[in-house]
mmCIF file of the C-alpha atoms, coordinates in Angstrom:
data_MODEL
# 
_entry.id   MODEL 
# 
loop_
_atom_site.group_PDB 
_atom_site.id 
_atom_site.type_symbol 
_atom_site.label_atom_id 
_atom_site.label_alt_id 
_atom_site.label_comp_id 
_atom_site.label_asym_id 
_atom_site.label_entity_id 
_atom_site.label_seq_id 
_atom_site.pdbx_PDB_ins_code 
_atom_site.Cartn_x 
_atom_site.Cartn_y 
_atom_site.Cartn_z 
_atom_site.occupancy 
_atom_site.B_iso_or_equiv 
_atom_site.pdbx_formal_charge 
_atom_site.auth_seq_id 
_atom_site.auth_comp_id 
_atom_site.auth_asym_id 
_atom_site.auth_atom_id 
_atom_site.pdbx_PDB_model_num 
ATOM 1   C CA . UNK A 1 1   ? 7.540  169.481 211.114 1.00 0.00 ? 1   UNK A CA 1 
ATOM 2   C CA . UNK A 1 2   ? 10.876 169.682 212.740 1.00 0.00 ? 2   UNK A CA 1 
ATOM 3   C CA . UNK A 1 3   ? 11.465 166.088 211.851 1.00 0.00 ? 3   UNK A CA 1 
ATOM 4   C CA . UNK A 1 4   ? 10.931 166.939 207.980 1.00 0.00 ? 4   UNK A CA 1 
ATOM 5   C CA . UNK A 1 5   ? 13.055 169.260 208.158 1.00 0.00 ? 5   UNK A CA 1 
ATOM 6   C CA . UNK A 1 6   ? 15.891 167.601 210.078 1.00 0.00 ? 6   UNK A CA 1 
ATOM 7   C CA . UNK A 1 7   ? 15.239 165.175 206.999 1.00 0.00 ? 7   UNK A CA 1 
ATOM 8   C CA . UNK A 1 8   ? 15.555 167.601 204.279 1.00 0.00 ? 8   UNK A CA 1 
ATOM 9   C CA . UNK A 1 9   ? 18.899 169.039 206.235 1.00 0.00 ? 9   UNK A CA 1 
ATOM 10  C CA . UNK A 1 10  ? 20.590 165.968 205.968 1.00 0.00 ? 10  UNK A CA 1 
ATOM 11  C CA . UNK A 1 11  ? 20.078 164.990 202.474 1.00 0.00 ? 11  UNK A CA 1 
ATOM 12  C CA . UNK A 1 12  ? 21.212 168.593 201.741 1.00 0.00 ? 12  UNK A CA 1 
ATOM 13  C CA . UNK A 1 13  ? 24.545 168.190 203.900 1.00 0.00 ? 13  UNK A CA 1 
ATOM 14  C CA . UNK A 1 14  ? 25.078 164.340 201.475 1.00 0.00 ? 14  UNK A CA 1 
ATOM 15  C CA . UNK A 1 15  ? 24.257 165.749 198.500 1.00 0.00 ? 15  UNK A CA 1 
ATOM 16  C CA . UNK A 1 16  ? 27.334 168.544 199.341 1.00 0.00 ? 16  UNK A CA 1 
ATOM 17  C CA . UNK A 1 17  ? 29.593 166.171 200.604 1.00 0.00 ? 17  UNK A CA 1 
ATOM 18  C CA . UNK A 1 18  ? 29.285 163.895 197.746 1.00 0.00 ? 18  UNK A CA 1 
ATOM 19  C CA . UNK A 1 19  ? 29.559 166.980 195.367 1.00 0.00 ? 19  UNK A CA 1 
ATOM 20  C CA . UNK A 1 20  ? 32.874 167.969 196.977 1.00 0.00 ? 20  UNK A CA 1 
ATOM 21  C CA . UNK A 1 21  ? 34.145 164.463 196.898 1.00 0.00 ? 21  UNK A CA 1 
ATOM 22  C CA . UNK A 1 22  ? 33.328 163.767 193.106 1.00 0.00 ? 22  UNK A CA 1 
ATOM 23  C CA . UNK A 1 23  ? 35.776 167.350 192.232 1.00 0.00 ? 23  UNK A CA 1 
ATOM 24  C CA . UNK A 1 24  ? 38.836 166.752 194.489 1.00 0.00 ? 24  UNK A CA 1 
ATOM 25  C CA . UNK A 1 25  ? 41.959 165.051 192.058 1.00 0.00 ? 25  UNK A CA 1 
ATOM 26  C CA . UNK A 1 26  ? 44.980 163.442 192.929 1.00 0.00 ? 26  UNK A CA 1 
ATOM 27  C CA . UNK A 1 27  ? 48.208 165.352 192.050 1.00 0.00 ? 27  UNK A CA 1 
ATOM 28  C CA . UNK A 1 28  ? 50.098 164.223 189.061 1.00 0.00 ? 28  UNK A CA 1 
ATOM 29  C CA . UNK A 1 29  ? 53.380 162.051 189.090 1.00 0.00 ? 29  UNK A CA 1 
ATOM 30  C CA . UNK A 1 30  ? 56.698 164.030 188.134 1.00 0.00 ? 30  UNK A CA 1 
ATOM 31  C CA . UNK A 1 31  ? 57.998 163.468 184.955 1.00 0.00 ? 31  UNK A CA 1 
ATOM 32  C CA . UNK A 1 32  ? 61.398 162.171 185.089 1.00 0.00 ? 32  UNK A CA 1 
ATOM 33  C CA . UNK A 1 33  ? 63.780 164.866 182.588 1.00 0.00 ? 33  UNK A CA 1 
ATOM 34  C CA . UNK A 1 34  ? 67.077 164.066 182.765 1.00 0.00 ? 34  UNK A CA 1 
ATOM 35  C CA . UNK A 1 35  ? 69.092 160.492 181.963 1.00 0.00 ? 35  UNK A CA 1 
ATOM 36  C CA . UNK A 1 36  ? 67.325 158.637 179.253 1.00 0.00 ? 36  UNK A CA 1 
ATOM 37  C CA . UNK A 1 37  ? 69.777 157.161 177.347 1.00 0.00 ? 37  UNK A CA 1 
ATOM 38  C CA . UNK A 1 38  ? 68.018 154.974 174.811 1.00 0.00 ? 38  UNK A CA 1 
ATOM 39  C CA . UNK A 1 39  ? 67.257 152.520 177.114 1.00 0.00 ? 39  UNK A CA 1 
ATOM 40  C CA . UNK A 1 40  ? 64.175 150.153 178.181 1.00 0.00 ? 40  UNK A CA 1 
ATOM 41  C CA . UNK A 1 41  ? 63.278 151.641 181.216 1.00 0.00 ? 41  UNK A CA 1 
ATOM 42  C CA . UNK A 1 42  ? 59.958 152.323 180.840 1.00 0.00 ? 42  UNK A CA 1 
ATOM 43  C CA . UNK A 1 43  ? 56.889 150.025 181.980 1.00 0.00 ? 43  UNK A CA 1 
ATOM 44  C CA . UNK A 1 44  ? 54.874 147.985 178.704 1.00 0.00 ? 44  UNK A CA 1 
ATOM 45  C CA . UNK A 1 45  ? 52.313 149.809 177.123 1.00 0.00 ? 45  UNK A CA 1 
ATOM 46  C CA . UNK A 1 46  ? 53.365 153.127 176.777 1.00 0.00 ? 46  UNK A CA 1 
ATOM 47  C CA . UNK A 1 47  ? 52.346 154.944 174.201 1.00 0.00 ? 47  UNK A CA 1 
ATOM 48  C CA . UNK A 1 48  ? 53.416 157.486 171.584 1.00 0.00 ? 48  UNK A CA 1 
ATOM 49  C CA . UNK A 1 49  ? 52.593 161.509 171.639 1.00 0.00 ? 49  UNK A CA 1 
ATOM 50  C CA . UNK A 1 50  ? 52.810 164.349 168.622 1.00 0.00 ? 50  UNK A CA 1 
ATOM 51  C CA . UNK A 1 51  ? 52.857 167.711 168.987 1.00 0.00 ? 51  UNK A CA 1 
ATOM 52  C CA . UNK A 1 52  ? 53.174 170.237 166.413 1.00 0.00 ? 52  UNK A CA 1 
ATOM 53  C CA . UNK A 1 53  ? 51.484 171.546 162.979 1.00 0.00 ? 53  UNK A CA 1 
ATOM 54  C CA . UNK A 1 54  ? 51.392 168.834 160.440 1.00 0.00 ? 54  UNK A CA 1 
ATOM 55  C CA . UNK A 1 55  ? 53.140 169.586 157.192 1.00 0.00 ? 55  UNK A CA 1 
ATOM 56  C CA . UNK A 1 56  ? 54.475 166.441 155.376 1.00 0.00 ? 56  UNK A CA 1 
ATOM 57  C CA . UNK A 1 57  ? 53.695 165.810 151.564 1.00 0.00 ? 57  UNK A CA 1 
ATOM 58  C CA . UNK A 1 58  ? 52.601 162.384 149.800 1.00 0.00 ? 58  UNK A CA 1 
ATOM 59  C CA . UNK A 1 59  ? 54.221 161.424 147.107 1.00 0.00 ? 59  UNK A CA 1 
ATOM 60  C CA . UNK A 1 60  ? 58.129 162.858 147.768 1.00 0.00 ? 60  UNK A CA 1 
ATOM 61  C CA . UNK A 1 61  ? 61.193 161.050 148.108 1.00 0.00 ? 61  UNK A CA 1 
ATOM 62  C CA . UNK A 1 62  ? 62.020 160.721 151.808 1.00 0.00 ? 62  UNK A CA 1 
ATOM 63  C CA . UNK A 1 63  ? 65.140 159.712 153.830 1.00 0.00 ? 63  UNK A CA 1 
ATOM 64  C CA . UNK A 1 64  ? 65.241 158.255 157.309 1.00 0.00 ? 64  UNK A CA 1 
ATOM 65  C CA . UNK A 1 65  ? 68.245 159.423 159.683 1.00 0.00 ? 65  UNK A CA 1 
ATOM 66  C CA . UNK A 1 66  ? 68.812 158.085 162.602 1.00 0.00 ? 66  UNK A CA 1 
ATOM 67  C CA . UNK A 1 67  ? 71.149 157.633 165.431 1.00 0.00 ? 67  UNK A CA 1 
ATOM 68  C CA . UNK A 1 68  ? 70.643 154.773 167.960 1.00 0.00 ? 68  UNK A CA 1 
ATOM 69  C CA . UNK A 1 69  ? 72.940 153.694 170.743 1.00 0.00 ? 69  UNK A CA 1 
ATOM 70  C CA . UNK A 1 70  ? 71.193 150.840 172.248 1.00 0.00 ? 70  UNK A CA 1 
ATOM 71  C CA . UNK A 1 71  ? 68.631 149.853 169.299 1.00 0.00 ? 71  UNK A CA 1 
ATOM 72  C CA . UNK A 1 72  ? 65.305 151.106 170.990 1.00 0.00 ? 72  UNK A CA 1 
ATOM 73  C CA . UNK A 1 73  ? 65.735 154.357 167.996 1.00 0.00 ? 73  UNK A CA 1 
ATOM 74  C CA . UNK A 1 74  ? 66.578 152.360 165.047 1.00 0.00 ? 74  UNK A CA 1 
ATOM 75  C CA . UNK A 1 75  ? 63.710 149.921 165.664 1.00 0.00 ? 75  UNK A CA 1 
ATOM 76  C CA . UNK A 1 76  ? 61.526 153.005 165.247 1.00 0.00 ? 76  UNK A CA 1 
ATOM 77  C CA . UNK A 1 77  ? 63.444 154.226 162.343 1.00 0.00 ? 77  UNK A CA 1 
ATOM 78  C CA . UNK A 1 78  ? 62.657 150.686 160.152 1.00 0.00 ? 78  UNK A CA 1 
ATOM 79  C CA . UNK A 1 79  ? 59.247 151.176 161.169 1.00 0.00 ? 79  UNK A CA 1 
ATOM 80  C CA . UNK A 1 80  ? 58.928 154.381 159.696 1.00 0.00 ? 80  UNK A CA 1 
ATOM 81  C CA . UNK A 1 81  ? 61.040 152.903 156.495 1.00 0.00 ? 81  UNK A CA 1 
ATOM 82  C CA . UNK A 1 82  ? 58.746 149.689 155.877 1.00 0.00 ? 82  UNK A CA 1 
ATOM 83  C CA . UNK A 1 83  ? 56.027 152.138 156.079 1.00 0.00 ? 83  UNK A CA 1 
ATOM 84  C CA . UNK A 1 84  ? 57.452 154.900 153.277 1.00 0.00 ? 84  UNK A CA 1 
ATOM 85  C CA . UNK A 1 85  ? 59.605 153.066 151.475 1.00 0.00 ? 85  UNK A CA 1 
ATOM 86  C CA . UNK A 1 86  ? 62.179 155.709 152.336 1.00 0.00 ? 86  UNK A CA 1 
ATOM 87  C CA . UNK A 1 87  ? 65.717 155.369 152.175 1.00 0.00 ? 87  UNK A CA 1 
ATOM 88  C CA . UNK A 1 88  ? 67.525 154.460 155.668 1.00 0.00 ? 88  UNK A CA 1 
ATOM 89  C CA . UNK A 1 89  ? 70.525 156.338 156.655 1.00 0.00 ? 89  UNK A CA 1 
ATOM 90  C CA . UNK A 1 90  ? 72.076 155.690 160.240 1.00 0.00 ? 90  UNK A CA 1 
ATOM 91  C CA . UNK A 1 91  ? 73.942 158.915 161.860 1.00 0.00 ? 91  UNK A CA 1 
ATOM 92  C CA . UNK A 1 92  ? 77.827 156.889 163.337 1.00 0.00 ? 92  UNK A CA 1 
ATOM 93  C CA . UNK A 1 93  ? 79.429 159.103 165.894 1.00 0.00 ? 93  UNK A CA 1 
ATOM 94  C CA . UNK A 1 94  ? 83.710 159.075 165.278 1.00 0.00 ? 94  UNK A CA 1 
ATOM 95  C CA . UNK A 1 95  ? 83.801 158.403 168.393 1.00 0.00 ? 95  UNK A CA 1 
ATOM 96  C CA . UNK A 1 96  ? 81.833 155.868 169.771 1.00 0.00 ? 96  UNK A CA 1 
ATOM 97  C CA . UNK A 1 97  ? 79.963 156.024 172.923 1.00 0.00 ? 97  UNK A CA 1 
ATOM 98  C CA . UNK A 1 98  ? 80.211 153.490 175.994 1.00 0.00 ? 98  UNK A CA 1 
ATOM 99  C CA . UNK A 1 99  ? 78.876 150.436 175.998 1.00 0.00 ? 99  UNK A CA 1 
ATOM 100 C CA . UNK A 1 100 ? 78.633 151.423 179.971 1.00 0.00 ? 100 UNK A CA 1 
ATOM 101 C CA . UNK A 1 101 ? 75.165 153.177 180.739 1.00 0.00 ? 101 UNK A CA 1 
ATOM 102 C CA . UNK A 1 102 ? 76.454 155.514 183.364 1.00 0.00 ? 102 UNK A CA 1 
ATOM 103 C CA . UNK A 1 103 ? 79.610 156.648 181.293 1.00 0.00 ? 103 UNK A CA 1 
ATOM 104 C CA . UNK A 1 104 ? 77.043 157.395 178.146 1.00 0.00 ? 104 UNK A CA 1 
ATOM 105 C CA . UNK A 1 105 ? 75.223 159.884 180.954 1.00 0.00 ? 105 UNK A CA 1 
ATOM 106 C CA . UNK A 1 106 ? 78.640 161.313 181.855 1.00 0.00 ? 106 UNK A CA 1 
ATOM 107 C CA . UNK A 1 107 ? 79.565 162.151 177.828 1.00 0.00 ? 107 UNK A CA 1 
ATOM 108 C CA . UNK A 1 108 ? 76.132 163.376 176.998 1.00 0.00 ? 108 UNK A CA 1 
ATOM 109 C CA . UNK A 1 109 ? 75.705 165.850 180.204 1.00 0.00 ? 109 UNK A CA 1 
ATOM 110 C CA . UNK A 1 110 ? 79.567 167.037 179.017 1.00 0.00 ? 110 UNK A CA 1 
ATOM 111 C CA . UNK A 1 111 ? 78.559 167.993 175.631 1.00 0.00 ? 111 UNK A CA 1 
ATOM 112 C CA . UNK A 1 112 ? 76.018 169.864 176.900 1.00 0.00 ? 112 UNK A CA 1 
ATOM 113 C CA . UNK A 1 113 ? 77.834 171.827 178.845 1.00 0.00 ? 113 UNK A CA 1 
ATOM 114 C CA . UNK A 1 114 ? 80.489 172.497 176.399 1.00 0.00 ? 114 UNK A CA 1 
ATOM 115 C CA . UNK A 1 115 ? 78.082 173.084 173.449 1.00 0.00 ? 115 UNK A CA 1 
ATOM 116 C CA . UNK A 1 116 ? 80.081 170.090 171.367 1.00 0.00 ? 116 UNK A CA 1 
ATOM 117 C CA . UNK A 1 117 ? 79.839 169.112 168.095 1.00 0.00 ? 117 UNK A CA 1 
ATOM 118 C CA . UNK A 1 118 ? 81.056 165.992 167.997 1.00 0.00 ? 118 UNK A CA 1 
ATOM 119 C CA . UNK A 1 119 ? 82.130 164.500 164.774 1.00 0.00 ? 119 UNK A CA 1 
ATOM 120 C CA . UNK A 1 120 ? 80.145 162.401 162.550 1.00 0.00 ? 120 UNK A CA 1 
ATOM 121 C CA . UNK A 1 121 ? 82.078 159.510 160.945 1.00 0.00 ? 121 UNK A CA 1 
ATOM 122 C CA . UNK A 1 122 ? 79.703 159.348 157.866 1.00 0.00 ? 122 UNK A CA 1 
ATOM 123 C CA . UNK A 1 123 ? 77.475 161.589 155.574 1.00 0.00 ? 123 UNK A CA 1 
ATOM 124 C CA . UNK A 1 124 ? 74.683 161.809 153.803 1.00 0.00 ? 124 UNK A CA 1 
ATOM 125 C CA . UNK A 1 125 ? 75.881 162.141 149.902 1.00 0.00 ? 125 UNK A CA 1 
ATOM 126 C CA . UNK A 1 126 ? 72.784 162.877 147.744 1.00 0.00 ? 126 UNK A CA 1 
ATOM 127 C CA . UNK A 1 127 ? 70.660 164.558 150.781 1.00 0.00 ? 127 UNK A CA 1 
ATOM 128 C CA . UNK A 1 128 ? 69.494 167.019 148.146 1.00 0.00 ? 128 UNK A CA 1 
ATOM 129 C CA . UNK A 1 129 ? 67.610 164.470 146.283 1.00 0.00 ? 129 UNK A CA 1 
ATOM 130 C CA . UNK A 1 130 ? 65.281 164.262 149.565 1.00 0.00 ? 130 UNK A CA 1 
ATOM 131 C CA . UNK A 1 131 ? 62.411 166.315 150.238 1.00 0.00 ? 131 UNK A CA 1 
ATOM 132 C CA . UNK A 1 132 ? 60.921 164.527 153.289 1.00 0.00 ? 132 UNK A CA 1 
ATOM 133 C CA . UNK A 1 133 ? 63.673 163.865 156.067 1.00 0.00 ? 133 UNK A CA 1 
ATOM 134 C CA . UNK A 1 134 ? 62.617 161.789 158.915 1.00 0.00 ? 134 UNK A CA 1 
ATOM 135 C CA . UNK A 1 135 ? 65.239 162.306 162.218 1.00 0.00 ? 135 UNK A CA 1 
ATOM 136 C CA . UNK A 1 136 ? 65.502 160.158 164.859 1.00 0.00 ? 136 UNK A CA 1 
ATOM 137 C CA . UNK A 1 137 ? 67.312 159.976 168.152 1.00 0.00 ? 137 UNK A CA 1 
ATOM 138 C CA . UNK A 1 138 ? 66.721 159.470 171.640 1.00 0.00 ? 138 UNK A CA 1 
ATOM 139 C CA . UNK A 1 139 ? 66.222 161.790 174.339 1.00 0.00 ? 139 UNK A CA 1 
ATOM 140 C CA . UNK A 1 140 ? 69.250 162.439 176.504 1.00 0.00 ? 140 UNK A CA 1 
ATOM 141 C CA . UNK A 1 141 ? 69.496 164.831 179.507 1.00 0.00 ? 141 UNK A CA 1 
ATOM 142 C CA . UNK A 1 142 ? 66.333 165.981 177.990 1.00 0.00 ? 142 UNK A CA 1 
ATOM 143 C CA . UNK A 1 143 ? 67.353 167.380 174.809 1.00 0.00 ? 143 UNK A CA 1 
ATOM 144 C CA . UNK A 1 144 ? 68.731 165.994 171.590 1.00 0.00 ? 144 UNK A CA 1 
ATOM 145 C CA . UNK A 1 145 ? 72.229 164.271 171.699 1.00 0.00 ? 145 UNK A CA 1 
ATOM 146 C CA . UNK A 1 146 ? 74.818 166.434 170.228 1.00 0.00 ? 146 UNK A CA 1 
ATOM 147 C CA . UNK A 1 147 ? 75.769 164.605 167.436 1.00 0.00 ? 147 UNK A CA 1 
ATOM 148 C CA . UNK A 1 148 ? 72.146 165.461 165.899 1.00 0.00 ? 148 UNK A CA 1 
ATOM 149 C CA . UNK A 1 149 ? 73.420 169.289 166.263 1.00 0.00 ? 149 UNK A CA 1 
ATOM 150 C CA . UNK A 1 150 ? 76.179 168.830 164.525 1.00 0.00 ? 150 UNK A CA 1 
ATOM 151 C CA . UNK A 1 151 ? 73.826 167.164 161.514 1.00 0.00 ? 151 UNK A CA 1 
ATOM 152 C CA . UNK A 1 152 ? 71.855 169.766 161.587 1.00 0.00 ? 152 UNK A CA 1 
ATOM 153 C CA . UNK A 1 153 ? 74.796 172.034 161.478 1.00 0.00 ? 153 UNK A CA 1 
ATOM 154 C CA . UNK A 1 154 ? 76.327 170.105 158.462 1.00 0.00 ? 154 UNK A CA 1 
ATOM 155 C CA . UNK A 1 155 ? 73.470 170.311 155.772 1.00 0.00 ? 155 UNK A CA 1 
ATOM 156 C CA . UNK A 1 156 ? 70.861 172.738 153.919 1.00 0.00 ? 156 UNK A CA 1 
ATOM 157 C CA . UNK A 1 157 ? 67.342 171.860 154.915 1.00 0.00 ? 157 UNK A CA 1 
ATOM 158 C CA . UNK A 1 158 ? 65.873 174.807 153.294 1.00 0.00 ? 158 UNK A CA 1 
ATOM 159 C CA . UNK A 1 159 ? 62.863 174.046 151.484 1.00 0.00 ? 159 UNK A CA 1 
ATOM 160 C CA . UNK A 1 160 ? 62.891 170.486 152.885 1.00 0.00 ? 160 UNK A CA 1 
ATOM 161 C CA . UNK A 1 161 ? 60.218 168.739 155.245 1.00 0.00 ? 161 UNK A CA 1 
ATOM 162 C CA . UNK A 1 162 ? 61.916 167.465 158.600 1.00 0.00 ? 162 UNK A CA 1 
ATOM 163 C CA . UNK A 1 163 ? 60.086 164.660 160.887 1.00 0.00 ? 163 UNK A CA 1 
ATOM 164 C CA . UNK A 1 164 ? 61.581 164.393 164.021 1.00 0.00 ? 164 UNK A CA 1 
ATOM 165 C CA . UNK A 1 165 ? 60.723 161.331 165.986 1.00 0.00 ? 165 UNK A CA 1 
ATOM 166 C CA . UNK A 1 166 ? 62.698 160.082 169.544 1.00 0.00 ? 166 UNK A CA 1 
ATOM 167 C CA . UNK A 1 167 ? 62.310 157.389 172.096 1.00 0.00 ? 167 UNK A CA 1 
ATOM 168 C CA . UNK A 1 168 ? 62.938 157.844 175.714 1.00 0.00 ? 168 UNK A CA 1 
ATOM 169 C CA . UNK A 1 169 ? 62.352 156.603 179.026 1.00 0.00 ? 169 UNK A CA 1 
ATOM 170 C CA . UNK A 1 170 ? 59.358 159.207 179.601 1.00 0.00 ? 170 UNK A CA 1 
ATOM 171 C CA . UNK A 1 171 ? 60.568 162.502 179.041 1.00 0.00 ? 171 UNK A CA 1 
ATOM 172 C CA . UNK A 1 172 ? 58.313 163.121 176.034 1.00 0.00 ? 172 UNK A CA 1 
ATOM 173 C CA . UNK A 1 173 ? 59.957 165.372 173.189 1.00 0.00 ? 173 UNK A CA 1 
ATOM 174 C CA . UNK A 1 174 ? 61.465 167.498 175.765 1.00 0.00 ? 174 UNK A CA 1 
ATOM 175 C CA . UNK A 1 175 ? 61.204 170.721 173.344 1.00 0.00 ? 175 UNK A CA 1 
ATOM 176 C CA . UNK A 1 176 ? 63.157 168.948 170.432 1.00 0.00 ? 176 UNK A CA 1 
ATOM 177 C CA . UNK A 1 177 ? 60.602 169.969 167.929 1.00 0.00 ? 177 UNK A CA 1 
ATOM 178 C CA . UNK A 1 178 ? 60.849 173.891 168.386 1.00 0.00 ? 178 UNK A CA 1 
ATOM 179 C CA . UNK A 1 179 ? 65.094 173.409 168.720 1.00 0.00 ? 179 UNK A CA 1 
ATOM 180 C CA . UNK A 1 180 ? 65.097 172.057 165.305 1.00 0.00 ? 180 UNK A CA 1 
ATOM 181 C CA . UNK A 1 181 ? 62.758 174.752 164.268 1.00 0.00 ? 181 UNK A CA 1 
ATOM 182 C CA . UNK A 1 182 ? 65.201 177.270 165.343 1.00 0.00 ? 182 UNK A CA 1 
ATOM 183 C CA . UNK A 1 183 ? 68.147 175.422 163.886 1.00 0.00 ? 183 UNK A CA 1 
ATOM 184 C CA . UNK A 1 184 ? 66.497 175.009 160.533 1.00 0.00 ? 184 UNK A CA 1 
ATOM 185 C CA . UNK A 1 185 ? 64.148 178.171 159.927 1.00 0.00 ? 185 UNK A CA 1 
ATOM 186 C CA . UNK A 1 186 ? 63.261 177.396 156.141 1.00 0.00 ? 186 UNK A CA 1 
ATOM 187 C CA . UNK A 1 187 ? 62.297 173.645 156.544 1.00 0.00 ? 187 UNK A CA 1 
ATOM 188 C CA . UNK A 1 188 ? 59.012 172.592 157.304 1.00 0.00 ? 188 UNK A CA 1 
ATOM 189 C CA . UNK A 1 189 ? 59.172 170.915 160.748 1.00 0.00 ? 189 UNK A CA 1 
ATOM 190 C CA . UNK A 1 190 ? 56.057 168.668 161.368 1.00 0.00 ? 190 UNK A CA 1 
ATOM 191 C CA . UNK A 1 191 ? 54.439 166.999 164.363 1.00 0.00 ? 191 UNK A CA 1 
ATOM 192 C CA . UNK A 1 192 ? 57.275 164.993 166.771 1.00 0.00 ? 192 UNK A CA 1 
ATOM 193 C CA . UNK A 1 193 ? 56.636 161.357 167.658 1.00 0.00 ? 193 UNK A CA 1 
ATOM 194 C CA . UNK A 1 194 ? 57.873 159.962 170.465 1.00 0.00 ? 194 UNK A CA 1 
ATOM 195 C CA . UNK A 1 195 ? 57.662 157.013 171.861 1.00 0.00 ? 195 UNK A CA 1 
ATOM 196 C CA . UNK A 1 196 ? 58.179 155.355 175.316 1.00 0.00 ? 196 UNK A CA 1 
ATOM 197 C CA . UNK A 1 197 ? 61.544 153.093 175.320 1.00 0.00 ? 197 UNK A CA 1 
ATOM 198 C CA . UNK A 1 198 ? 59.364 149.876 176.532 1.00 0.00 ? 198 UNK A CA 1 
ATOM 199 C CA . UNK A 1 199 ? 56.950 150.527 173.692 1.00 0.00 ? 199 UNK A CA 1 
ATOM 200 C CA . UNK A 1 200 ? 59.815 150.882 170.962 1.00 0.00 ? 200 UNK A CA 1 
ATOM 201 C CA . UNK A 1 201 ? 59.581 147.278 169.984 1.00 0.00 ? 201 UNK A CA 1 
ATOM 202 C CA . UNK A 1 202 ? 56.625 147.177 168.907 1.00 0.00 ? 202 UNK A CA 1 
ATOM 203 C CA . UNK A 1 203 ? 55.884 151.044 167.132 1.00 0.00 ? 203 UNK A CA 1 
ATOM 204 C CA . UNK A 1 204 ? 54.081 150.203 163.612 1.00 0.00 ? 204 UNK A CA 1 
ATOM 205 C CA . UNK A 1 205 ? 50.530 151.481 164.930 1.00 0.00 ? 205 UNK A CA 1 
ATOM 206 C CA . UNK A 1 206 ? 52.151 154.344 166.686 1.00 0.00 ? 206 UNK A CA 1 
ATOM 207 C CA . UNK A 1 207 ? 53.989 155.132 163.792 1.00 0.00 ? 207 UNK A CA 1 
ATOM 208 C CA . UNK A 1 208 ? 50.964 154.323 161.205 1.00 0.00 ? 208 UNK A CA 1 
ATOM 209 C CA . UNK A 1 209 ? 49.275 156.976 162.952 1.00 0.00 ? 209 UNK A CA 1 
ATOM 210 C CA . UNK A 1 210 ? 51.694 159.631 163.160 1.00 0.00 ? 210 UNK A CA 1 
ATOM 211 C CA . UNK A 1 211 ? 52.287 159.150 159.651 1.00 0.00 ? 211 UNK A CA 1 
ATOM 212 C CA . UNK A 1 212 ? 48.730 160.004 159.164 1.00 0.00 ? 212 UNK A CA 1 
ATOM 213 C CA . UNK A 1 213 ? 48.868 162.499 161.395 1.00 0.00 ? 213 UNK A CA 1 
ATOM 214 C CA . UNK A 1 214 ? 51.636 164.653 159.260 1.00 0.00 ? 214 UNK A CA 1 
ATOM 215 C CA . UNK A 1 215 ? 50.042 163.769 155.944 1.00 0.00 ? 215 UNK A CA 1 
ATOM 216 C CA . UNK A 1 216 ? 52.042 160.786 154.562 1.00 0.00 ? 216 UNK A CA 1 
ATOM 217 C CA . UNK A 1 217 ? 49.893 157.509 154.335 1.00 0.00 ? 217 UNK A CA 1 
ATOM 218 C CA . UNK A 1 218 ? 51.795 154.522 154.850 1.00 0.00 ? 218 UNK A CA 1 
# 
């Protein structure tokens, strides 16, 4: 009897252990925030990410703005426009950034600071013609780049649907979405993509799908 029951004890004291074992998780990795400058430094294979309430129409005229230092942005930003058949309008600072990666970090973490809007050396003409505008940009010191405030700043979005979209080393859309909201309260901002910079050569399916996600079928 005792043996039975030294039985029946041990398969108890297993079937705990392995119950405790199968619940216990590892701790997540931390997210890096701060320094993406539109570069590649993020491993193959990364994928994209929306957040938001979809509210993109079918059958409007659309725009794509972007501003790209390194490329990784406007590769996106062709993807979305082969897609749409949207006009393509790239965002040129009047001052032009670096070329040197650690300088770019220096600028963009001093506009910050300061709040800048720095100057844009082109504009958008007709933008009232446009009632879908996709933005890009990447992420830098986890926000937008400054140069997309002072867009923002510079035209009427009122009535108008903005996409935002952004690539970055792994920062995600580091609150971009709800910023624009606040800077534009009577457009319709929609889901944000963003994609991974080592995944920005290759974006069609991310983008397919995000397109999709907001309403507009490519």
């Amino acid at each position: 009897m005792k043996k039975i029951a030294s039985v029946f004890m041990a398969f108890v004291l297993l079937f705990s252990l392995a119950a405790c074992g199968g619940s216990e998780t590892s701790p997540a990795s931390p997210e890096v925030s701060a320094g993406e400058a539109d570069t590649s430094s993020a491993a193959p294979g990364s994928t994209a990410s929306v957040s938001g309430p979809a509210a993109a129409k079918t059958g409007s005229k659309s725009l794509v703005v972007y501003f790209s230092r390194s490329g990784n942005t406007e590769t996106v930003a062709r993807s979305i426009q082969s897609q749409t058949g949207a006009d393509i309008f790239e965002l040129v600072p009047a001052v032009p950034y670096s070329d040197d990666y650690d300088a770019v970090l220096a600028a963009a973490q001093a506009e910050q600071n300061e709040n800048a809007r720095p100057a844009i050396a082109n504009s958008v003409e007709n933008i009232a013609d446009y009632d879908i505008i996709y933005v890009g940009f990447p992420i830098w010191y986890g926000d937008m780049p400054m140069l997309l405030y002072t867009f923002f700043d510079s035209y009427d979005f009122s009535g108008k649907t903005v996409a935002p979209f952004c690539t970055s080393g792994g920062s995600g859309l580091s609150g971009t979405v709800e910023a624009i909201k606040e800077l534009e309260p009577d457009a319709a901002v929609t889901d944000g993509l963003h994609i991974r910079s080592g995944a920005s050569s290759v974006p069609d399916q991310a983008v397919s799908e995000w397109l999709s996600e907001i309403g507009v079928e490519p």
